[in-house]
C-alpha positions in Angstrom: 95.2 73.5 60.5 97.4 71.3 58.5 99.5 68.3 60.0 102.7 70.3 61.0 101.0 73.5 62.2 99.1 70.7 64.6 102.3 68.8 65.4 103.7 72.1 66.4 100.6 73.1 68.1 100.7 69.4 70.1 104.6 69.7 70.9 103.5 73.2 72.8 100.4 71.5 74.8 103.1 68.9 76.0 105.8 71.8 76.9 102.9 73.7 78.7 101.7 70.9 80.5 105.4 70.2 81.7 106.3 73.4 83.0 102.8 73.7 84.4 103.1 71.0 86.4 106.8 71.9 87.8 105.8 75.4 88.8 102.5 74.1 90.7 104.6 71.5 92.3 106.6 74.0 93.7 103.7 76.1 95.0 102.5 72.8 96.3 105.7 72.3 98.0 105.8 75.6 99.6 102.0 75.5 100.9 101.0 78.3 99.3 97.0 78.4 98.2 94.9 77.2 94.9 95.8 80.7 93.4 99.7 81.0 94.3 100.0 77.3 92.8 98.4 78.8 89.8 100.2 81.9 89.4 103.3 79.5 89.7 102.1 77.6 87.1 101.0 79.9 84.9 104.1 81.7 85.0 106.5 78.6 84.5 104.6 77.4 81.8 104.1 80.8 79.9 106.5 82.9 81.0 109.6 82.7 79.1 106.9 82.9 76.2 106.1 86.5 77.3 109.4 87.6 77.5 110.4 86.2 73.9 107.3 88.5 72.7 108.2 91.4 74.3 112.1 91.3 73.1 110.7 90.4 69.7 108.1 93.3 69.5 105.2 91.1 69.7 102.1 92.9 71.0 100.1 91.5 72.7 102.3 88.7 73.6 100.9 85.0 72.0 99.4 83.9 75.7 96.5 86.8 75.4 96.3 85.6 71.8 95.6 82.2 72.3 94.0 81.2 75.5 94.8 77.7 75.1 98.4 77.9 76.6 97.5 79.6 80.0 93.7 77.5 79.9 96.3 74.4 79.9 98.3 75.8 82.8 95.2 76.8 84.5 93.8 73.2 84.2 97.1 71.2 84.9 97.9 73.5 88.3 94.3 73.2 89.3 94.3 69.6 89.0 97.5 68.5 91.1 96.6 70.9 93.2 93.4 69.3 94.5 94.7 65.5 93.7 97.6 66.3 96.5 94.9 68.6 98.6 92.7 65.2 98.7 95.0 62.8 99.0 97.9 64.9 101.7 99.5 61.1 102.4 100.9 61.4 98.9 103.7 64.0 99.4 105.3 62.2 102.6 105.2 58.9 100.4 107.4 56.8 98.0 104.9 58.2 95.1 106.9 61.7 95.7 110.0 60.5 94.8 108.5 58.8 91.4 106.9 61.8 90.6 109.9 64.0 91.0 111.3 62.2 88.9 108.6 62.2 86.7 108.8 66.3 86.9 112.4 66.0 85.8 111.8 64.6 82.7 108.7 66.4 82.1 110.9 69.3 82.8 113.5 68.3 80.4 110.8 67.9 77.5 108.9 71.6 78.2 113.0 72.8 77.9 113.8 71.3 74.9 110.3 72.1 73.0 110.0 75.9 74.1 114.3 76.4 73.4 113.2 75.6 69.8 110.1 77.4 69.5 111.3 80.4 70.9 113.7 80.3 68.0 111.1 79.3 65.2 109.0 82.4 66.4 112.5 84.8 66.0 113.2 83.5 62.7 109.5 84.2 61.4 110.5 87.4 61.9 112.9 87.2 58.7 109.8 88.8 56.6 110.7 92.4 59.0 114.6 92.0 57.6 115.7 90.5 61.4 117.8 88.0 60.1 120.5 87.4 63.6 122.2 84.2 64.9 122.5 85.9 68.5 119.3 87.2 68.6 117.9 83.5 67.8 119.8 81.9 69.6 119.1 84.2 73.0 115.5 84.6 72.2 115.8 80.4 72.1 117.6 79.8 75.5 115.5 82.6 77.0 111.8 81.1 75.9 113.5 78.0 77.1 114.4 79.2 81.2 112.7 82.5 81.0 109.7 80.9 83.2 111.5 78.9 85.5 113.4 81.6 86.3 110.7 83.8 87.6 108.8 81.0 89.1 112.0 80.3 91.5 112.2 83.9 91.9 108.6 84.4 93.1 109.0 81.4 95.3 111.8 82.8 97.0 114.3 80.4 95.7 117.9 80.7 93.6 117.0 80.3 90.1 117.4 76.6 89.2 119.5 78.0 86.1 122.3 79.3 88.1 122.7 76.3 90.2 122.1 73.1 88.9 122.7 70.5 86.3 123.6 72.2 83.5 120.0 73.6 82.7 120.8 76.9 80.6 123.8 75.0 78.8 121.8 72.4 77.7 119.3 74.7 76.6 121.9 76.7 74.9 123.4 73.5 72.7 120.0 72.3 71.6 119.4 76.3 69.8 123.1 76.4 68.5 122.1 72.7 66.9 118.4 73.7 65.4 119.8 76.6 64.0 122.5 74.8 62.6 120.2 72.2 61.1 117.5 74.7 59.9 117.5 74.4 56.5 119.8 71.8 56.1 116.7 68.9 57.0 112.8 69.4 56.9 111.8 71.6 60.3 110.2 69.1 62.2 112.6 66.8 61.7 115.4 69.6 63.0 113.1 70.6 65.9 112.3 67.0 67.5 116.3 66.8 67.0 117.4 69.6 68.2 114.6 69.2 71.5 115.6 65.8 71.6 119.6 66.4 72.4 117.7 69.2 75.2 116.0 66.4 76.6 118.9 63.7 76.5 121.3 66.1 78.0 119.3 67.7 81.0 118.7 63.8 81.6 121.9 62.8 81.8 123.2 65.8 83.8 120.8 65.1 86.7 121.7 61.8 86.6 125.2 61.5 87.1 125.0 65.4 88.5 126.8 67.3 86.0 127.5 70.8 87.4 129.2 73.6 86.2 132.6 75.0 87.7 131.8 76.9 91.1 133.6 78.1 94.0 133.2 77.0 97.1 
């Protein structure tokens, strides 16, 4: 495996670990058991994956490929699950709010990383003559929410997207700016960019709790 393939391989460990981590806090948070915390984690962390691989014609989709992205979800829920199963005191205590917070930013991160590799894995797809700024971009954004959406969903919650902070926007300005720099700069230097502005913006939407328009 040579350097960037690792880099790019690394940047997806963090991005699963991230939503991993949100999607068993949730299942935490709504007392569900060891394997609803996992299914919610698994399904944050590699869900908008699957759905980028089935619009894209990929069969099977990359998480039966390579075990290592739902064997780092698996690990990640298992392990806050049973830190928080021994240690109850910790979600009625200050340490929640840190690690909210925490989750937020980890959040951010797995948003801004899988937004751009959603669009790297469209644009390998040049070599089939699918060469499409909308499709990039909306495989991007997609791979980007795709999971978070279905883990509010199967927690019986309003998708965060719709509701909050800007989430799908951001995720929608970091793809229009990769695919604007692809090309133009080496890759990596466009995709820790391009994730970076993701990051910075869902940061600074929640906090100073930028929302989109809405009617009361």
């Amino acid at each position: 495996m040579i350097h960037s393939d690792f880099f790019i391989f690394l940047l997806e460990i963090i991005g699963t670990i991230a939503f991993a981590s949100s999607g068993a806090m949730l299942g935490i948070r709504k007392n569900m058991d060891i394997f609803g915390v996992n299914v919610l984690g698994i399904t944050t962390a590699v869900g908008g994956g699957c759905i980028r691989d089935l619009l894209l014609g990929i069969h099977p989709p990359k998480m039966f490929q390579n075990l290592s992205y739902v064997g780092t979800a698996i690990l990640t829920s298992c392990l806050l699950f049973f830190v928080f199963y021994l240690k109850k005191e910790l979600l009625e205590s200050t340490f929640l709010e840190r690690y909210e917070r925490l989750m937020s930013t980890l959040d951010a991160v797995g948003l801004g990383i899988f937004t751009v590799m959603g669009i790297r894995t469209a644009m390998e797809l040049e070599n089939s003559h699918v060469h499409n700024l909308f499709l990039w971009v909306f495989v991007g954004v997609v791979t980007g929410i795709g999971g978070g959406m279905m883990r509010d969903i199967m927690a019986g919650n309003t998708p965060f997207v719709f509701i909050k902070h800007v989430y799908a926007c951001a995720a929608l300005i970091g793809a229009f700016l990769y695919v604007f720099l692809y090309g133009l700069i080496p890759d990596l230097a466009a995709m820790l960019i391009s994730s970076g502005a993701v990051v910075v913006l869902r940061l600074l939407a929640a906090h100073y709790h930028w929302n989109l328009p809405r009617i009361r």
